[in-house]
Backbone bond lengths (Angstrom), bond angles and torsions (degrees), N, CA, C in turn:
res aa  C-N    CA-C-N  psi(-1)  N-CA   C-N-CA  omega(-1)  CA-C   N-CA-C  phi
1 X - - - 1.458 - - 1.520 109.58 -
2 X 1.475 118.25 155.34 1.377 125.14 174.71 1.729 118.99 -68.86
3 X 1.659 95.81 126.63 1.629 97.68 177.66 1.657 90.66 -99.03
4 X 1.330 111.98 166.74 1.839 118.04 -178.89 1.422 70.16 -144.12
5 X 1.587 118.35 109.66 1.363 128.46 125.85 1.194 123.06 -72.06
6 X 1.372 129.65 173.21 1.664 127.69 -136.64 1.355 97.65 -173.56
7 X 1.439 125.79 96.63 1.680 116.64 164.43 1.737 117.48 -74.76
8 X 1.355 110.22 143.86 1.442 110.19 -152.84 1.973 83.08 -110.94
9 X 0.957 118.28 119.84 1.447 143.37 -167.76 1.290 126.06 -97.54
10 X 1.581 102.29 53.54 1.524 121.40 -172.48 1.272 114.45 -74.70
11 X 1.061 115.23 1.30 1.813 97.59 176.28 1.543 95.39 -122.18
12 X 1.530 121.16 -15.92 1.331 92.47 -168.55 1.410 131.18 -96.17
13 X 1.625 113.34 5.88 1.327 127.88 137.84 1.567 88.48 94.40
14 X 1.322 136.21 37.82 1.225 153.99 -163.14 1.419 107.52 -119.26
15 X 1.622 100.63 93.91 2.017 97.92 -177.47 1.217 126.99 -79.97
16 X 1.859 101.29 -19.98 1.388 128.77 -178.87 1.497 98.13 -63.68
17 X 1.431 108.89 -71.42 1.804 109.41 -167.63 1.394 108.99 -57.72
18 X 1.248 122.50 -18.72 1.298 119.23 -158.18 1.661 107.67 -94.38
19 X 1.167 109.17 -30.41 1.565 121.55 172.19 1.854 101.17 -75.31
20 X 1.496 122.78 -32.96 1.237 92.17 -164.51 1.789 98.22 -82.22
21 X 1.398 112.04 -42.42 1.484 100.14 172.34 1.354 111.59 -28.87
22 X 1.379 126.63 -60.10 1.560 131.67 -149.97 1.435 100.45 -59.10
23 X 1.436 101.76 -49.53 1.755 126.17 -167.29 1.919 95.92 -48.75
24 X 1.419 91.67 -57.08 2.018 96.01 -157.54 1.774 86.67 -51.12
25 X 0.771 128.78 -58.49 1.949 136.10 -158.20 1.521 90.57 -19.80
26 X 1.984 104.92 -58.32 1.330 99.14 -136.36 1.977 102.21 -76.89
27 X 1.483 127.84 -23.17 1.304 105.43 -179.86 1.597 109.94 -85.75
28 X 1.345 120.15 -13.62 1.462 141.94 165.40 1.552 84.07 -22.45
29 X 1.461 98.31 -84.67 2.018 128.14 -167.14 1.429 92.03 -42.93
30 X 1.359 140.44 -79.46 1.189 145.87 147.63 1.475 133.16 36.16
31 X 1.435 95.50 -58.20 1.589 109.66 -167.18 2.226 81.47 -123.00
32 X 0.960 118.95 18.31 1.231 107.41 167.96 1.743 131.36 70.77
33 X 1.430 113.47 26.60 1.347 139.25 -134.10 1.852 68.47 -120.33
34 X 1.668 125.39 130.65 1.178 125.84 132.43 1.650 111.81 -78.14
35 X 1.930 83.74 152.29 1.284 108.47 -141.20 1.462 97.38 -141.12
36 X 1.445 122.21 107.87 1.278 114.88 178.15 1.444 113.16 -107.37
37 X 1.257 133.50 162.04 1.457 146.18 -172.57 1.559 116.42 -110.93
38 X 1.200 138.80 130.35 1.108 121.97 -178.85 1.884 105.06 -138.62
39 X 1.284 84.90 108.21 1.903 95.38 -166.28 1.748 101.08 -106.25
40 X 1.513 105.16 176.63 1.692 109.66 -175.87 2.072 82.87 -109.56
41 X 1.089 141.97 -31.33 1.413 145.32 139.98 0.985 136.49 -63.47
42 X 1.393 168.99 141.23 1.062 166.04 146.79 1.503 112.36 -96.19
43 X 0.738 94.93 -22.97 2.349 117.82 -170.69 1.299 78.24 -80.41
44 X 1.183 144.16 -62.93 1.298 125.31 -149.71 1.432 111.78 -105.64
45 X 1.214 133.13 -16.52 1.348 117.41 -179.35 1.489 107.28 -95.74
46 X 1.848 103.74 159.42 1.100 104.59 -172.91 1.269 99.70 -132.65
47 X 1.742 108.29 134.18 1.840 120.27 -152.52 1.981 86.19 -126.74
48 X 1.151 95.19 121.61 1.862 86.54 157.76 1.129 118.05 -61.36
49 X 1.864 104.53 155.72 1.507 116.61 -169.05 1.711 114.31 -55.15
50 X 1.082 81.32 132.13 2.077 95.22 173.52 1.467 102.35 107.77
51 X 1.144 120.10 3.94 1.567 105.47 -179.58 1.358 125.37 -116.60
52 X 1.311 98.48 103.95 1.664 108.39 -162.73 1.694 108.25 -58.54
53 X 1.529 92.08 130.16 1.657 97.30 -166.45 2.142 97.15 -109.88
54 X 1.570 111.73 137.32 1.171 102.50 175.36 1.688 104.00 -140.67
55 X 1.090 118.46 158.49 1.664 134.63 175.72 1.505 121.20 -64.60
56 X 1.301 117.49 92.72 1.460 117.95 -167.22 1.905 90.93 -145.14
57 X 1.395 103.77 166.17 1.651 112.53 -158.26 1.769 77.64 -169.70
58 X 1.439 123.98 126.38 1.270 125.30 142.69 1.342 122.19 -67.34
59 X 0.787 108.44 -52.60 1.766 109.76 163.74 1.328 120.79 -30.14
60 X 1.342 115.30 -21.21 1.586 132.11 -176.86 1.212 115.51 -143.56
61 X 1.960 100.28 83.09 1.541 109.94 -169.55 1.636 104.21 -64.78
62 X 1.162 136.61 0.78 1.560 130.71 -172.22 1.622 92.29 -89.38
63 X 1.117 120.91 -1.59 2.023 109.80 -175.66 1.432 98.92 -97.58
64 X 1.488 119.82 -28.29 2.006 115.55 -163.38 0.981 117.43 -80.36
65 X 1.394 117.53 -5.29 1.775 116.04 171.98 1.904 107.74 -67.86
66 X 1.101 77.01 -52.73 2.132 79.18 179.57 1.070 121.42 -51.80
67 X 1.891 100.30 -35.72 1.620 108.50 -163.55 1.099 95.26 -76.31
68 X 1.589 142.09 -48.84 1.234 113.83 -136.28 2.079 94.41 -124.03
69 X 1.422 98.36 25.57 2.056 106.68 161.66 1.462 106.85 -64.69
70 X 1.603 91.75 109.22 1.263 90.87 169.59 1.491 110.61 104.53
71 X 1.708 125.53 23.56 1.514 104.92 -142.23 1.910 62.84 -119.22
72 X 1.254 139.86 176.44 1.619 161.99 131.70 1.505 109.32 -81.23
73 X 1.287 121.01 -67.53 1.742 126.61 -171.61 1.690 111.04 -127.74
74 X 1.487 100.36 152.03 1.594 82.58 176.83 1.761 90.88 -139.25
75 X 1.291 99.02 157.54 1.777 118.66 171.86 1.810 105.65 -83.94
76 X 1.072 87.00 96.74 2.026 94.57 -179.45 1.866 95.17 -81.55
77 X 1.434 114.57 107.46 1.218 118.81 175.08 1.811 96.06 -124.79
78 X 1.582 112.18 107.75 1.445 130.54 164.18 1.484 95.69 -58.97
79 X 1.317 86.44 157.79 2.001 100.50 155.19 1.478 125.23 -97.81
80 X 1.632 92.18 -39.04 1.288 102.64 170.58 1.378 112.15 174.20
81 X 1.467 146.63 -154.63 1.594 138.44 138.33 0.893 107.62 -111.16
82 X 1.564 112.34 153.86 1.376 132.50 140.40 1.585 116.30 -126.71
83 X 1.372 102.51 -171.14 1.376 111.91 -150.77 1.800 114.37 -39.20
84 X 1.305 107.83 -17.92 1.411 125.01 -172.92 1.444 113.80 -83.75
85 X 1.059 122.96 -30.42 1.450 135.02 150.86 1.618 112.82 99.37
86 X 1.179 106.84 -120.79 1.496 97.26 163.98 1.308 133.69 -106.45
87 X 1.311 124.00 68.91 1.464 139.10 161.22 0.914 136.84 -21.19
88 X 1.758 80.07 -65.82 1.833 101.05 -167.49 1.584 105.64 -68.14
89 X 1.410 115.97 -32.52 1.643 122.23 -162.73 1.618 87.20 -74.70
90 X 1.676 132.32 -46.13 1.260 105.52 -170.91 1.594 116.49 -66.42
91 X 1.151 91.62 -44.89 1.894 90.28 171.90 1.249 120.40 -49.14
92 X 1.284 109.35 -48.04 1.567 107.07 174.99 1.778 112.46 -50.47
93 X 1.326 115.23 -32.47 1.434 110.52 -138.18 1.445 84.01 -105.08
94 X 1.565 129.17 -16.96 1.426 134.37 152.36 1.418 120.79 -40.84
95 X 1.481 91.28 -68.69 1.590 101.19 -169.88 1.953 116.63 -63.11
96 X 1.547 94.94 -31.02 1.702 113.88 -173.40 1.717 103.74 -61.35
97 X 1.662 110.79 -36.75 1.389 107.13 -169.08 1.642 99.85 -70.73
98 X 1.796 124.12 -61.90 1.139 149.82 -178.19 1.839 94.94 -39.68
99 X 1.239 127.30 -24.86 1.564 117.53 -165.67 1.569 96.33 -107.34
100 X 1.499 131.79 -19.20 0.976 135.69 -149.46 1.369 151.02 51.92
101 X 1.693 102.74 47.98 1.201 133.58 178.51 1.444 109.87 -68.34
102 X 1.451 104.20 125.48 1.666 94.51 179.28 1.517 119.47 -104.38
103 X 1.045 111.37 -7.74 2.150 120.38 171.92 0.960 109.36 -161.82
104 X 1.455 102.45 123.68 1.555 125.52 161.79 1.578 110.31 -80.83
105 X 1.116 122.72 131.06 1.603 128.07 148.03 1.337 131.02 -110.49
106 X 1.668 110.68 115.81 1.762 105.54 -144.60 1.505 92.75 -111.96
107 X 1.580 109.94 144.46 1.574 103.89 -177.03 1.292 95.15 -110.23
108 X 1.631 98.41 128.13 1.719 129.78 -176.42 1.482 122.18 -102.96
109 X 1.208 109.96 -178.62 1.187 105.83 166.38 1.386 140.69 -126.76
110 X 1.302 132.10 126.14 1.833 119.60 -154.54 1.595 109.05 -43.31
111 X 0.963 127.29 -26.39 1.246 125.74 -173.66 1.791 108.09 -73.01
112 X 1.219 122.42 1.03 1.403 113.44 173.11 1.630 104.27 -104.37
113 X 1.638 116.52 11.60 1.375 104.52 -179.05 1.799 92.71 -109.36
114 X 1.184 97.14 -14.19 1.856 93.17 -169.85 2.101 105.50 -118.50
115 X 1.306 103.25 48.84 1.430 121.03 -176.27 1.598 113.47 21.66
116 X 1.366 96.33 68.78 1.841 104.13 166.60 1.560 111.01 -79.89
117 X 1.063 124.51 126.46 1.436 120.60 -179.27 1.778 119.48 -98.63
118 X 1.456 114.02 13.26 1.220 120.25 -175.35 1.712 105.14 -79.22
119 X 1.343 108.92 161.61 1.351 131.07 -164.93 1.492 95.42 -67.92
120 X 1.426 153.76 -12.85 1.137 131.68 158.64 1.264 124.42 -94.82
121 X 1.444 104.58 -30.27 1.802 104.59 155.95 0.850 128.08 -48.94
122 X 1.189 126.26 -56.40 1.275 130.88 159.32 1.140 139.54 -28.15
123 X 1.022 117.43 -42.33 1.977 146.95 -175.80 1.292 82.28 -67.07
124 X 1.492 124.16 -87.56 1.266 128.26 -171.28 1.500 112.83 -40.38
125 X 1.273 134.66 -63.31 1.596 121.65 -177.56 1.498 102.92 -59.19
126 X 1.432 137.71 -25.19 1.391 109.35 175.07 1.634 97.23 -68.06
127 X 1.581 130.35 -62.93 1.518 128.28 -160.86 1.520 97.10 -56.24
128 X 1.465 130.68 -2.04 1.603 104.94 163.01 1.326 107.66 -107.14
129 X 1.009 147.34 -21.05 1.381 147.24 125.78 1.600 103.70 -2.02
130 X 1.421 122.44 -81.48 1.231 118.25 -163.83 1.273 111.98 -68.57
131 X 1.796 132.28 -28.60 1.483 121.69 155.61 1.465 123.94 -63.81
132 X 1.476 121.49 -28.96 1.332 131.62 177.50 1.967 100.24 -53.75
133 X 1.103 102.70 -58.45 1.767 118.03 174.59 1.335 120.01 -56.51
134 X 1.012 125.35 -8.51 1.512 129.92 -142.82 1.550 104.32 -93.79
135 X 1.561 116.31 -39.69 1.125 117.73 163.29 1.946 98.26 117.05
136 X 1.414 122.03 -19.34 1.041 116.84 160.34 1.554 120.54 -92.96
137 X 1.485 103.97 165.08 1.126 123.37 155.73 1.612 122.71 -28.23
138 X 1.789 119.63 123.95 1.207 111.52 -171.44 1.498 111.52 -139.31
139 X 1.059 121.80 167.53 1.615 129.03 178.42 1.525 101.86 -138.83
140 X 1.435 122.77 149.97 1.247 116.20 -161.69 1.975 95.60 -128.88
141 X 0.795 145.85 88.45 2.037 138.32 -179.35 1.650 86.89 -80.17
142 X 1.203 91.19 135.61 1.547 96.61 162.79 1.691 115.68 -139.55
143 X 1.195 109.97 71.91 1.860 111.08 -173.65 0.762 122.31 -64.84
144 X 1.541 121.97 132.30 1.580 128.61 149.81 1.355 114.67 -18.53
145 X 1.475 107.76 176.29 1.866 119.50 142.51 1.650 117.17 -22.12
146 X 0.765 115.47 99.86 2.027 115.10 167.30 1.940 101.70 -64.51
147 X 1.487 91.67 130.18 1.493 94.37 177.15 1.860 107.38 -60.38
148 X 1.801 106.41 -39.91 1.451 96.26 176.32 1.772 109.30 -42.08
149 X 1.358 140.36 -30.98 1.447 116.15 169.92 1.422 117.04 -26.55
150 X 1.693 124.53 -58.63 1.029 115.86 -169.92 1.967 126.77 -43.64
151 X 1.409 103.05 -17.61 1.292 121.94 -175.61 1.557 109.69 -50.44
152 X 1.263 110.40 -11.54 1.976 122.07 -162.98 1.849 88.87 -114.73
153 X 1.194 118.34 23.12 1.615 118.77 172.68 1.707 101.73 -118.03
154 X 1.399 111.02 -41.29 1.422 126.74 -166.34 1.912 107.56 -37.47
155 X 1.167 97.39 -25.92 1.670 90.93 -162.59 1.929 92.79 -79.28
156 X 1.246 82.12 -54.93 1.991 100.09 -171.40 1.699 87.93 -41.80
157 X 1.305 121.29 -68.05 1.443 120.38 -152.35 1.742 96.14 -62.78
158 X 1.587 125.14 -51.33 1.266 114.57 -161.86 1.598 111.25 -63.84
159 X 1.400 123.44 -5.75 1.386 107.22 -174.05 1.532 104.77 -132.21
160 X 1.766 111.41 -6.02 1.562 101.48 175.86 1.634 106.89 -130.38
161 X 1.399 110.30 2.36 1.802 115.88 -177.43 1.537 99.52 64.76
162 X 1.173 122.73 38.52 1.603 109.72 -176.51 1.737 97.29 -145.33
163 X 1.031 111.81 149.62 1.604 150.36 168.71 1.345 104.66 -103.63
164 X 1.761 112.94 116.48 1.525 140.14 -175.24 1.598 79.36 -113.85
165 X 1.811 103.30 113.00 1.344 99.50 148.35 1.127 115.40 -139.51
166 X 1.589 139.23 162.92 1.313 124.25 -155.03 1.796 79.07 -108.21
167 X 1.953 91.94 170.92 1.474 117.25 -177.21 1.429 97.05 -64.01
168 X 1.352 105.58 160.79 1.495 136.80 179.38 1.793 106.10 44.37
169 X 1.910 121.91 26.88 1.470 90.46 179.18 1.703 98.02 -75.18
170 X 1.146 87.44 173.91 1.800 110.24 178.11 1.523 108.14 -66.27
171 X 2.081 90.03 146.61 1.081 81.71 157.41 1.674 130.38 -117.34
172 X 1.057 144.99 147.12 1.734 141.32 -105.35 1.468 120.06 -154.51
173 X 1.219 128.81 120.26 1.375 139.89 174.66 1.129 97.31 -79.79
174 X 1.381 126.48 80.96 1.681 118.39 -176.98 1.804 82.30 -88.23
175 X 1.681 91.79 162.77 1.136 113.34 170.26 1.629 114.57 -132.09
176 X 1.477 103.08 162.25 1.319 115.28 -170.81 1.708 108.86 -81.78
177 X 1.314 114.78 154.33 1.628 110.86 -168.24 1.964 96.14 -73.62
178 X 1.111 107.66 -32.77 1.018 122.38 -179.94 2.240 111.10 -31.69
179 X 1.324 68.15 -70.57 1.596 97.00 -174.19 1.868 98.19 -43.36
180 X 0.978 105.61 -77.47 1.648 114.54 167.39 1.063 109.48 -47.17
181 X 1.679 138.38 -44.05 1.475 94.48 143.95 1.198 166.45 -92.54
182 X 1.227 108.46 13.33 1.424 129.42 167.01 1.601 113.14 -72.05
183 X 1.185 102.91 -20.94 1.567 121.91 175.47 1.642 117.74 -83.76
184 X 1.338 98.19 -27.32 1.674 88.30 170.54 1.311 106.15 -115.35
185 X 1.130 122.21 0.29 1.525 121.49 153.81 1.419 121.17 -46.46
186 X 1.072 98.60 -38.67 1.430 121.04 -164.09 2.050 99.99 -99.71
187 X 0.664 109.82 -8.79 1.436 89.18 174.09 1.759 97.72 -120.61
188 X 1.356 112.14 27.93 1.572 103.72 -170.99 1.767 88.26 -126.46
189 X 1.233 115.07 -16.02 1.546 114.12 165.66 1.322 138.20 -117.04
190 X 1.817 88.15 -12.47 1.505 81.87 162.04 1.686 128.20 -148.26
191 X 1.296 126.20 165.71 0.874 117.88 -153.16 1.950 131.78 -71.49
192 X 1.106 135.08 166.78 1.244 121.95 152.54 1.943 125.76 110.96
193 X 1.727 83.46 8.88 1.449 96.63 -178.78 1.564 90.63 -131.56
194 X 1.188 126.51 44.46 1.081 118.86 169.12 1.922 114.32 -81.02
195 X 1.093 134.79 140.53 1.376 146.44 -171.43 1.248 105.11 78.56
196 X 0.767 136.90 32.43 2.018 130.97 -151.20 1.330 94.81 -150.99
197 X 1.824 97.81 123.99 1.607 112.43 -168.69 1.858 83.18 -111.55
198 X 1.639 97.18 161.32 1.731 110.08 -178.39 1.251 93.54 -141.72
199 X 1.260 102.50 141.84 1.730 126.68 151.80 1.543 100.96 -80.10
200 X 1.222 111.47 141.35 1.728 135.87 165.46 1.117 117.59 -124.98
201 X 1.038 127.33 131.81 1.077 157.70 -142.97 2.146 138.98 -177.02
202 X 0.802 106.73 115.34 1.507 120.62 176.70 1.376 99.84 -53.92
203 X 1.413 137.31 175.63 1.594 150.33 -116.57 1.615 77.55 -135.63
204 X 1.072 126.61 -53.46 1.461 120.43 -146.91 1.774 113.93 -149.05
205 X 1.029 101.51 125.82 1.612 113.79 -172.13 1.118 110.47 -86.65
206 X 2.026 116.42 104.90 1.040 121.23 -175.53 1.800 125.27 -104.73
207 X 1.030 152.24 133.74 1.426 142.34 -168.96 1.546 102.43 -91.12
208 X 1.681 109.64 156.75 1.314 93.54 -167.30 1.621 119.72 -79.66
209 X 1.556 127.40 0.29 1.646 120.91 159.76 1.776 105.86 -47.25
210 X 1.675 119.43 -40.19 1.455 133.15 -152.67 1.804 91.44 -68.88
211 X 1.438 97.33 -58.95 1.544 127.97 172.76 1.711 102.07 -27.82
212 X 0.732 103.50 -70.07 2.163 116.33 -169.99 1.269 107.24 -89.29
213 X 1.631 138.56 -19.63 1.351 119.89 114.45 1.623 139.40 -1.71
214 X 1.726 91.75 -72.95 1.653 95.98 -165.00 1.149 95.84 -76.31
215 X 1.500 142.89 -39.47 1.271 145.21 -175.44 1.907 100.75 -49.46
216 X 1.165 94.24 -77.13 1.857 103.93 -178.27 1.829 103.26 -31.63
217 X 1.505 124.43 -35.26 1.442 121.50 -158.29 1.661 87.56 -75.54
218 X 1.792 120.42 -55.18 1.137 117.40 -164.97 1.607 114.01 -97.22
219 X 1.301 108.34 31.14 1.643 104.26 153.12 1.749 105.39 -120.54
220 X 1.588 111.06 9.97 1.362 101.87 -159.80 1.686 134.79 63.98
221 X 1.201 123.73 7.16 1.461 144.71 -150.67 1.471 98.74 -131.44
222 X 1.445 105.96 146.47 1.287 123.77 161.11 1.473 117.21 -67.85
223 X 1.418 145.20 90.46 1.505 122.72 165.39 1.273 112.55 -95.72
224 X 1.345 112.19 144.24 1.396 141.95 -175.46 1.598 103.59 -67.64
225 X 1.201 132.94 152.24 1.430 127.21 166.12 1.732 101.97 -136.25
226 X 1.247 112.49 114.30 1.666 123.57 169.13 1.032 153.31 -115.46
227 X 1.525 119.59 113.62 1.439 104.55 -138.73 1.592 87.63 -107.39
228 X 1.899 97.92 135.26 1.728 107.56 169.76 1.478 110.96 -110.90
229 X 1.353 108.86 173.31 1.302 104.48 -170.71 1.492 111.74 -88.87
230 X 1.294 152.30 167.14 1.214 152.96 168.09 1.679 118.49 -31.75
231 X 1.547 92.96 -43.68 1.602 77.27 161.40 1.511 140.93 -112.04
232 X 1.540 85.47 0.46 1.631 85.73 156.83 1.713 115.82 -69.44
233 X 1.115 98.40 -45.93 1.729 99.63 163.73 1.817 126.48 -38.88
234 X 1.325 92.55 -63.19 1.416 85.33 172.77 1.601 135.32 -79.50
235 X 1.843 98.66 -1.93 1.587 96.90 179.75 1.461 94.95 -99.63
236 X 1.519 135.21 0.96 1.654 134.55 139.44 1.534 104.98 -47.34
237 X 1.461 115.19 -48.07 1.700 112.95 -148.26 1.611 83.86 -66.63
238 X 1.538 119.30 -60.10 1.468 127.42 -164.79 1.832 99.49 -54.49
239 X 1.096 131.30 -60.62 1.321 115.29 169.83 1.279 108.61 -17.83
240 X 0.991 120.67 -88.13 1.908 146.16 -142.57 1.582 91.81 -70.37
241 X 1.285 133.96 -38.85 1.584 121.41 158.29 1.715 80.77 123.17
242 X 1.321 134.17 33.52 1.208 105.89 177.41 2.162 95.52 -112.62
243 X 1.366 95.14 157.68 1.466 85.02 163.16 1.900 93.33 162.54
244 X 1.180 132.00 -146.31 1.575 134.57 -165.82 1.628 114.48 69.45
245 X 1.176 130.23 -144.84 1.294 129.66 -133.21 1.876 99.76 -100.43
246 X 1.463 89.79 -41.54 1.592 111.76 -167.97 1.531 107.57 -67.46
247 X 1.502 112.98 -44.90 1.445 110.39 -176.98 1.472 98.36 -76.30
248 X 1.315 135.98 -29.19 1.579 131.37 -179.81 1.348 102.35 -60.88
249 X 1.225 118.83 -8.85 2.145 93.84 -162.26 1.884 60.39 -123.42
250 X 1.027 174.50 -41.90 1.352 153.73 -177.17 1.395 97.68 -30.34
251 X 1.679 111.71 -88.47 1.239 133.03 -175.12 1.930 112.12 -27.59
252 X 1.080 106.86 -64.58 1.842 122.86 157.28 1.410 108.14 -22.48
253 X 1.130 92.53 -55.15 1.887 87.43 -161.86 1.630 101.48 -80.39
254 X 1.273 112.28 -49.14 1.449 128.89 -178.97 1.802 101.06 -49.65
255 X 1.728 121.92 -34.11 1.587 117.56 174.39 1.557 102.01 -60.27
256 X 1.269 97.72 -52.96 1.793 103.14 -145.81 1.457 95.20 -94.18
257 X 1.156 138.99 23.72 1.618 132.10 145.87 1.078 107.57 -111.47
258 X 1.366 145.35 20.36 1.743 137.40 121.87 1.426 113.42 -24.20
259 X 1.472 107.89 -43.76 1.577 118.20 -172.43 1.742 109.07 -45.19
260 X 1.550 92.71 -59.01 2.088 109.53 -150.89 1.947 104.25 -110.29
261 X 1.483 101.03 -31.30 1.541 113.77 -162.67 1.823 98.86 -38.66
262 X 1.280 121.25 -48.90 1.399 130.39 -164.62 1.621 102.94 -52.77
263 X 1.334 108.15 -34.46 1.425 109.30 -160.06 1.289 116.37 -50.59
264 X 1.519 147.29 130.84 1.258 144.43 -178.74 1.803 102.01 -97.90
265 X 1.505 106.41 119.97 1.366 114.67 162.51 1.208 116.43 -86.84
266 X 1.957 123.22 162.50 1.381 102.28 177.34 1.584 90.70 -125.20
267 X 1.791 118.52 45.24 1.163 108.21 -175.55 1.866 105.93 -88.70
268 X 1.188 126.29 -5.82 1.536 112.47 179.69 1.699 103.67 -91.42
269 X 1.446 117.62 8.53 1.306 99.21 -158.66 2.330 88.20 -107.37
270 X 1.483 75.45 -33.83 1.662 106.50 -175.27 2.006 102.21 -51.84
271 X 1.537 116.27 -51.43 1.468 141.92 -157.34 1.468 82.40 -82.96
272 X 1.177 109.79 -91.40 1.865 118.21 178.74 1.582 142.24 -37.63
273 X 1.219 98.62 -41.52 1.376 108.59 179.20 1.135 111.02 87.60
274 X 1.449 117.75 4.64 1.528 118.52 -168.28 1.736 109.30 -122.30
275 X 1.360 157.89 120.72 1.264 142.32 155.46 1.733 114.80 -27.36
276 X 1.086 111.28 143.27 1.424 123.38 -175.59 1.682 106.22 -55.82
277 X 1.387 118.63 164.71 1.465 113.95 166.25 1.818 107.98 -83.25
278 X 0.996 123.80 173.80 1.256 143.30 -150.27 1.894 89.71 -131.10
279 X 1.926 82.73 147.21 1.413 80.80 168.89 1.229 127.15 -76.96
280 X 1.387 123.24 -38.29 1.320 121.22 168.12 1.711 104.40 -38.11
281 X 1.124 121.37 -33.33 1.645 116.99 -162.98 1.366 93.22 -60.84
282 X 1.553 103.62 -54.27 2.095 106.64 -172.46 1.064 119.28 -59.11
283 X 1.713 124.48 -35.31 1.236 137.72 -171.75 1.322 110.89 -61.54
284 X 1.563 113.99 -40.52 1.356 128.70 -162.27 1.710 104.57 -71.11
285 X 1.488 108.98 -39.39 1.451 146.82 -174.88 1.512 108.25 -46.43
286 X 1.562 114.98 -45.35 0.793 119.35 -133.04 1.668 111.37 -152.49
287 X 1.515 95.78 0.65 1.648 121.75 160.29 1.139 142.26 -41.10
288 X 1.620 116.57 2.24 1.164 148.66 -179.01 1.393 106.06 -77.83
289 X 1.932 104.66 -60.84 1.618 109.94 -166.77 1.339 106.99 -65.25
290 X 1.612 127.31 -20.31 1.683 112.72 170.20 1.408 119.57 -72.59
291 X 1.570 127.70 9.13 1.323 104.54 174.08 1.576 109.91 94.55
């Protein structure tokens, strides 16, 4: 039977990747699929009951032989790139052949199906490149916008009811982590989507006035939505101390998916059998972090 090991992504400060790993576990458990975990902590993470948790670090190809004995499929969750590119996927895809892993399913990003050329797209089409090559079995997720983005509004809204958004962002079929994972749940237990890459995607392409709308309906509250210009934006970013390589290819990717972001796929409804969740669904979810 299929194990879905899971790298737990403590440094790379990634809420998106880190929720969908967490997310896939639970219909994994679900349909009765053992399910192993493979963290750089064990002390600190917390896995629901039945899910065998073990000590693995890509960064430290001498740990993935143990981790992944015995594994059928694994959940390839990046953190992100840097200058080194895709590493972790060759190591991984080293150690996966040597353990006898037979399919990887790597979570991507839509922007490598609609030629984004920014520094995180990128990263990702080389690390599917190196699973595409690898010689096993593969599954390709490629998600929209994650509604967790909205999580970088929570502060603005809990203390001023307002949404800071800069000119021209996109407008976006974000999807729920949920959805993506029910989606790689499903291609980690069962059969017949093997070589076959997906766009993900949410039901309905909302702009962010639509965005601070649905928020305002489910806090009961008026929120404000404000749009600054690029550099009022970025002389906020320089305030707040953020800025270097990582927030530059953010911003990048966030220009050049104005292009495709809108597009509505009907691959989670197609995989699942179920319509996607709704933002109001996440908002409602998660109504706490506005205050």
């Amino acid at each position: 039977m299929p194990h879905i090991p899971r790298r737990y992504t403590h440094d790379s400060g990634n809420r998106r990747h880190r929720q969908c790993g967490q997310r896939t576990r639970r219909p994994a458990r679900r349909r009765r699929v053992p399910v192993r975990a493979m963290t750089r902590s064990p002390e600190k993470a917390n896995f629901p009951a039945g899910v065998e948790v073990v000590v693995g670090d890509f960064d430290e190809p001498e740990t993935l032989l143990a981790a992944l004995a015995g594994v059928d499929r694994v959940f390839v969750v990046p953190p992100g790139y840097g200058p080194e590119g895709s590493v972790q996927e060759r190591t991984l895809v080293a150690a996966a052949r040597e353990a006898g892993v037979n399919h990887l399913v790597k979570l991507s990003t839509s922007g490598v199906g609609f030629g984004a050329t920014d520094p995180l797209t990128s990263g990702h089409r080389q690390g599917g490149q190196v699973i595409q090559e690898s010689g096993l079995q593969r599954t390709t997720l490629r998600p929209g916008t994650f509604m967790v983005h909205l999580y970088g509004y929570a502060d603005a809204i809990g203390k001023e009811r307002t949404v800071y958004v800069t000119k021209g962002d996109p407008v976006s079929a974000m999807i729920h982590p949920w959805d993506i994972a029910s989606v790689a749940a499903k291609a980690l237990t069962t059969s017949g989507r093997e070589g076959q890459s997906y766009t993900l995607t949410g039901s309905e392409a909302l702009g962010p006035q639509r965005q601070g709308e649905i928020i305002s309906e489910a806090l009961g509250q008026q929120v404000k939505v404000v749009e600054r210009t690029e550099a009022e934006a970025q002389a906020e970013f320089d305030r707040l101390g953020w800025g270097g390589p990582r927030l530059g290819a953010l911003l990048e990717l966030k220009r050049q998916s104005a292009a495709w972001d809108w597009k509505v796929s009907d691959s989670v409804e197609k995989i699942t059998g179920k319509a996607p969740l709704t933002l109001r669904n996440w908002v409602d979810e998660n109504i706490h972090v506005f205050g």
